[in-house]
C-alpha positions in Angstrom: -44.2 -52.5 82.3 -47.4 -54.1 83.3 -49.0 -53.4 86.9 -51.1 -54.5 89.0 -52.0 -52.6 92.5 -54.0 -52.6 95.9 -53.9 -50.2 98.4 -56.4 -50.4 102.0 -56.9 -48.6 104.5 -55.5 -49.8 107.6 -58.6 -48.9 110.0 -62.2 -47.8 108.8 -61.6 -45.2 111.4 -58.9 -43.3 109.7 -58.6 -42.7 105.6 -56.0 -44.1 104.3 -52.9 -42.1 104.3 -50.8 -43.9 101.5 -51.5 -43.0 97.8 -50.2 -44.5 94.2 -49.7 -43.9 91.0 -48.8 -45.8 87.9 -48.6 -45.6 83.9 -46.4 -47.8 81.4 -43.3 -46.4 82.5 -43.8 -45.1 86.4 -44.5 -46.8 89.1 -45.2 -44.6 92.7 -45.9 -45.6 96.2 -46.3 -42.7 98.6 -47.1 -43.2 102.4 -47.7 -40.6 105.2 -46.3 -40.2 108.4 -48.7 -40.1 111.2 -48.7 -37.1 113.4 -50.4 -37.7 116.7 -52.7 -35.0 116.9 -51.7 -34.0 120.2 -48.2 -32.5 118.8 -49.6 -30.7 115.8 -49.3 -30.3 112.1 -49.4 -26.5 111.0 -51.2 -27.5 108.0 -55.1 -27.0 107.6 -55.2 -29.8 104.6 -53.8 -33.3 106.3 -51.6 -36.0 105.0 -54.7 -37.5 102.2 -54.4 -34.4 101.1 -50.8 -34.2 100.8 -49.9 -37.7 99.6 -52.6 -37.4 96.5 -50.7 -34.4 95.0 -47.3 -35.5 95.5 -48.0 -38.5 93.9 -49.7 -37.4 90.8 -46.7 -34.7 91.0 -44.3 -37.5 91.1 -45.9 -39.3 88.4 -45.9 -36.4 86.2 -42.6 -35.2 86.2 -41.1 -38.8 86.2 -43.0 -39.4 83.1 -42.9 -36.3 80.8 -38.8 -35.6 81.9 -37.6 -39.2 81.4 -33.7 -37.6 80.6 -34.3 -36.0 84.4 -32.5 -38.0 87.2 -35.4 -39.4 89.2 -34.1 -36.9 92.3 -34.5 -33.9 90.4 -38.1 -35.4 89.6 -38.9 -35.7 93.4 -37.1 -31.8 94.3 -40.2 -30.7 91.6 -42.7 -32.7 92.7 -42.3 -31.2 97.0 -41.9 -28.2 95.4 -44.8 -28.0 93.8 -47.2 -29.3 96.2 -45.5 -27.2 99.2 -46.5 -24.2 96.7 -49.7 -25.2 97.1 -50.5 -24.4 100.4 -47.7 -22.0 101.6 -50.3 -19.4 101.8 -52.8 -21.1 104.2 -50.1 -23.6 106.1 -47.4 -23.3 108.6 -44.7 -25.5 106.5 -42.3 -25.1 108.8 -44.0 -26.8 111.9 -42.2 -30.0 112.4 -45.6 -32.2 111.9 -46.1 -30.6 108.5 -47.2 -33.4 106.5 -44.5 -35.6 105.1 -44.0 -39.0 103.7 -41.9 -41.7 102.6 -41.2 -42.4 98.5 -40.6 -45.5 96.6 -40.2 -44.8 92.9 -39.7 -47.1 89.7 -39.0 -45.8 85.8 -38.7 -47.8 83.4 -36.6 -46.7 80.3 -35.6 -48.4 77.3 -32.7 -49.9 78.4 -32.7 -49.0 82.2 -35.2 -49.3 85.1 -34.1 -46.3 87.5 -35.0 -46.4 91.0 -36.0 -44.0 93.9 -36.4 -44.7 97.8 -36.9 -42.0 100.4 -37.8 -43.0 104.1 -38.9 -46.2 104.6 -41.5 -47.8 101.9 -39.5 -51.0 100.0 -38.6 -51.5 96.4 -38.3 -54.9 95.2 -36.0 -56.1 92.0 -35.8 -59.5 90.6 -34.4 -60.9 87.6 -31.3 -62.3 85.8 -29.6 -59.3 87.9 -30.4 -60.8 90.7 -33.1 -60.0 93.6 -32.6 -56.8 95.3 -33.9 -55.1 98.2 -34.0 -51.4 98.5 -35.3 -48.9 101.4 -34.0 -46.4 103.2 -34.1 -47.0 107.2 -31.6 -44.3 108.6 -34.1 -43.2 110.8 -34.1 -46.5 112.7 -30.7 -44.7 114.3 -32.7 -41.9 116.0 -35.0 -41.8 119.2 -34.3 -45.8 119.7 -34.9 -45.4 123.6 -38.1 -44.1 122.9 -38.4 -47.0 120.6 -37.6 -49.6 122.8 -40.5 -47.8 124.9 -43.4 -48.3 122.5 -42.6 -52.3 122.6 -43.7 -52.6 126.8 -47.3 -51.5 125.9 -50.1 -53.1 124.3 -51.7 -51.5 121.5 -54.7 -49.4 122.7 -53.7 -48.8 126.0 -52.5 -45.1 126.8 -50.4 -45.7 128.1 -48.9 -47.2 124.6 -50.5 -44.6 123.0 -48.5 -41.8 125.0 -45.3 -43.9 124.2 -45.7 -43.4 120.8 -46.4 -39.8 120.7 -43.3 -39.3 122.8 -41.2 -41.3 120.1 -42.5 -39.2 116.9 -41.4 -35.8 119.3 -38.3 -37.3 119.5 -37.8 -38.1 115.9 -39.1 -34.7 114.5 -35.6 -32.9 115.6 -33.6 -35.3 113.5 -35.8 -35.0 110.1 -34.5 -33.3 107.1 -31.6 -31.9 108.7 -27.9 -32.6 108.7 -26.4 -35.8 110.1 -30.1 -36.9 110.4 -33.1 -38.8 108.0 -34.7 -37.0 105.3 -38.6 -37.8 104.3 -40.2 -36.3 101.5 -42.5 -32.9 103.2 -41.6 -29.0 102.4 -38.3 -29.0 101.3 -37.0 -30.4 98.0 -33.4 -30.6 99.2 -34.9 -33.8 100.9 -35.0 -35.5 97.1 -31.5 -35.3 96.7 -30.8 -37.4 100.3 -32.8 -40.3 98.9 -31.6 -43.6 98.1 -31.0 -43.7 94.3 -29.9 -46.4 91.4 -30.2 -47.2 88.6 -30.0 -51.0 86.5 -29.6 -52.4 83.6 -33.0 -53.1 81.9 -32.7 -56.4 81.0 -31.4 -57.2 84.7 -35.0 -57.0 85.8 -38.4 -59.3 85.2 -40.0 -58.2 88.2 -40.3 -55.7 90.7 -42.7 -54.5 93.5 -43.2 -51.2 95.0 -44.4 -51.5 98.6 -45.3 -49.3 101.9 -44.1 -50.4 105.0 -47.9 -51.4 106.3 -47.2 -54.3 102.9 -43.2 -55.1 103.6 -44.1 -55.5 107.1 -45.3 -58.9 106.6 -41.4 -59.8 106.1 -39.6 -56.9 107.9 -41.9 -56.8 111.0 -43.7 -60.5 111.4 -41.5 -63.0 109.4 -44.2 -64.9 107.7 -43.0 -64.5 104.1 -39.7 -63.5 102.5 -38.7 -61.3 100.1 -38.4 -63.9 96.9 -41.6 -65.7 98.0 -43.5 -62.0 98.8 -42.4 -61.9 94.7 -44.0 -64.9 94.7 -47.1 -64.1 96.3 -47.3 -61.5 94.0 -46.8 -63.2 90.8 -49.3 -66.5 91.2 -52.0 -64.9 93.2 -51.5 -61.1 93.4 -52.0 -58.5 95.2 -55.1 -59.3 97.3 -53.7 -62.3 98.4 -50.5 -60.3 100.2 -52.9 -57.7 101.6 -55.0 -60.5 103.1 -52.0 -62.1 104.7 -51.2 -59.0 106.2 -54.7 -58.6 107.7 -54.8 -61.9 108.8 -51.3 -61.3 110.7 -52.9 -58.2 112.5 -55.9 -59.9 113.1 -54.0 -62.8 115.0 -52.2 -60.1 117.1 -54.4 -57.0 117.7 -52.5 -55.6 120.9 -49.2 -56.0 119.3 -48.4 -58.9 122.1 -46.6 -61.0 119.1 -45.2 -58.2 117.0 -44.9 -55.2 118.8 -45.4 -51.7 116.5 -47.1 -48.6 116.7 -50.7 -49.2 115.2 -53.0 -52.5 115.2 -53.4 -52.0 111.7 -51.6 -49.8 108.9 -52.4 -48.8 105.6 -51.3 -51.5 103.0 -50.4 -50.6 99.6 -48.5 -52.5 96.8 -48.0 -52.3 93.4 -46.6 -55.7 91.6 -44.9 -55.1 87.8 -43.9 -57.4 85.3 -41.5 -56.7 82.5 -40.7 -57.9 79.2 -38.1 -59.8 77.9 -35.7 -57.1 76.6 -34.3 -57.3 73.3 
């Protein structure tokens, strides 16, 4: 599997709260859910903090336990970084840090996938193109949703709207009959969205966060085949810039309305070989 791979912040403001991580076989995008300060996180360290170990935790036991479904791989990886700071942090404060998953192995004769929250896996080949994310928790707190639309970014009254809609959705994560995200809990790895293909299926896949698959979920100026595209004749700076350049165009969210002006963007594009 060869990779290529960008990831920018989406404010100078604010460090960048999605992470990566990639070798011949594992491909990992990782993105944090904002918590408005105002509601709390119980945990002294911060989502940076949180989304550089799981990552490199993901990465690890993906790679060295390849017989391990990729599930079991995630259950390790949250448990191990929640062991990190259960001694200094309040894990079980609803704003704990937490974040979405998008997860790509490549073994010899299958490429196994992994999607928890919201971040997009894309799969092209002989196979077919396939899209795969895990949106279950667009069903939750949709009046307070629909609220976050009426207000132009950087007003407070937008701002206030979106802190009420992250309260709302708190109750319904990682619990029963809810949406799961990847934060304390390692039960969350075995909700995710999980596959796996045939290897020689697949030529080309991407692993995005939601501030890169926005650009055809959110503002319609690509699809999913020509984002592949995009990715394949003039990589990944070119789909970050068209990103920015969408933001840019809109920077109170009159166009596409969503929570933040700008969001972290991160993508890694891979290419495969023909299998034999």
């Amino acid at each position: 599997m060869r990779t290529s791979f960008l990831s920018t912040a989406g404010s100078a403001h604010k460090p960048n709260e999605d992470f990566l991580a990639v070798n011949p076989q594992v491909a990992v995008v990782v993105d944090g859910l904002s918590s408005p300060p105002e509601l709390g996180s119980g945990c002294v360290h911060g989502t940076p903090w949180y989304v550089a170990r799981l990552s490199t935790y993901l990465l690890h036991a993906a790679t060295s336990r390849p017989q391990n479904p990729l599930a079991d791989c995630a259950a390790e990886a949250i448990s191990r970084v929640a062991a990190l700071h259960r001694d200094t942090c309040d894990l079980g404060h609803p704003g704990t840090p937490s974040s979405s998953i998008a997860l790509l192995r490549e073994g010899p004769d299958t490429l196994d996938y992994l999607s928890l929250f919201d971040s997009v896996l894309l799969v092209d080949g002989p196979g077919g193109l396939r899209v795969i994310s895990d949106h279950r928790a667009d069903d939750f707190a949709q009046e307070e949703h629909k609220a976050t639309l009426d207000h132009r970014i950087g007003t407070e009254e937008h701002r206030r709207a979106v802190s009420a809609l992250v309260a709302a959705q708190r109750p319904h994560r990682n619990v029963a009959d809810g949406y799961w995200v990847a934060g304390s809990s390692p039960d969350a790895a075995h909700h995710a969205v999980t596959g796996t293909l045939p290897r020689a299926a697949v030529t080309r896949a991407a692993v995005l966060s939601d501030g890169a698959s926005c650009l055809v979920e959110d503002y319609g100026v690509t699809g999913w085949r020509e984002t592949l595209d995009i990715l394949q004749d003039k990589g990944t700076g070119e789909l970050v810039r068209l990103v920015r350049e969408a933001e840019a165009g809109d920077p109170e969210g009159t166009r596409w309305p969503r929570y933040k002006a700008g969001d972290d963007c991160t993508v890694i594009y891979c290419e495969f070989d023909d299998a034999d």
